[in-house]
C-alpha positions in Angstrom: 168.1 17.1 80.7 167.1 16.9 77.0 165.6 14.0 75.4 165.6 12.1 72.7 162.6 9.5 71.5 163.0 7.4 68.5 160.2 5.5 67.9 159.5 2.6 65.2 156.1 3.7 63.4 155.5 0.0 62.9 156.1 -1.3 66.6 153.7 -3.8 67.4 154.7 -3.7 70.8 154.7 0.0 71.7 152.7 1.8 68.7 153.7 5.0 68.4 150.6 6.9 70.2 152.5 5.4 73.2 155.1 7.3 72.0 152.6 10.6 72.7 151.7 9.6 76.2 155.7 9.0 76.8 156.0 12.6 75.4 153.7 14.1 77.3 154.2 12.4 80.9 157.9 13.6 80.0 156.8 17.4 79.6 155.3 17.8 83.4 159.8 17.8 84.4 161.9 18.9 81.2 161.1 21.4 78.2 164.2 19.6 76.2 162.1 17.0 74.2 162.1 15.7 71.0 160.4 12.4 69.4 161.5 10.9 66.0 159.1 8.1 64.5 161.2 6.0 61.9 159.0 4.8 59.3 159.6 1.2 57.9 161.0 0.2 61.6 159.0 -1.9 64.6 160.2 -2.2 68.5 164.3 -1.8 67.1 164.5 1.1 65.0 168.3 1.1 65.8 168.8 -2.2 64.3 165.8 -2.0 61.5 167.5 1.2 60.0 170.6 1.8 61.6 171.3 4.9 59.3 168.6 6.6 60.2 169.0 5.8 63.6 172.4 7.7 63.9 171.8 10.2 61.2 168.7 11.0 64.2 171.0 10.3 67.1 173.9 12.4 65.6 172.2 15.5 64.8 170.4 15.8 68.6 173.8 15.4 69.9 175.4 18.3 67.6 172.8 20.8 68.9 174.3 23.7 71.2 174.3 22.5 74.7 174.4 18.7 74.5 177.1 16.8 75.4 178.9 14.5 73.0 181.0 12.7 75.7 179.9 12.0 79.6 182.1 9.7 82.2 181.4 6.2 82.9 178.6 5.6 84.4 180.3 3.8 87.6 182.0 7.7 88.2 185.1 7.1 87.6 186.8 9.7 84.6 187.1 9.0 81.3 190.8 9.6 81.0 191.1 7.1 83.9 191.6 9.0 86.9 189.5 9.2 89.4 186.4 12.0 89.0 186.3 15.0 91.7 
């Protein structure tokens, strides 16, 4: 399954060589990693600079073989029937 990491560079929290160690321990089961480190941005990059954030989000998500759409999580299909 491909991943995605964004990671404030100014998280006092998590700093961002946590970020590494995430990235690593994450390399021993998929191959499909990436980790983006937002500059100007702590602990809630998504909030702290929203654009960024989706300009990041958006472009892993274009990328041959991702998904842009999944069903809910509780199964069921998006359209409203029920998933087979």
């Amino acid at each position: 399954m491909p991943i995605s990491l964004t990671w404030g560079m100014h998280d006092p929290l998590s700093e961002p060589p946590r970020a590494v160690e995430l990235m690593n321990l994450l390399a021993t089961t998929t191959a499909h990693l990436e980790l983006n480190l937002v500059d100007r941005a702590g602990h809630f990059a998504h909030r702290e600079r929203p654009a960024e954030f989706h300009r990041l989000l958006e472009g892993f998500l274009s990328r041959p073989g991702r998904a842009t759409s999944a069903a809910p999580a509780n199964g069921s299909a998006a359209n409203g029937e029920e998933a087979r």
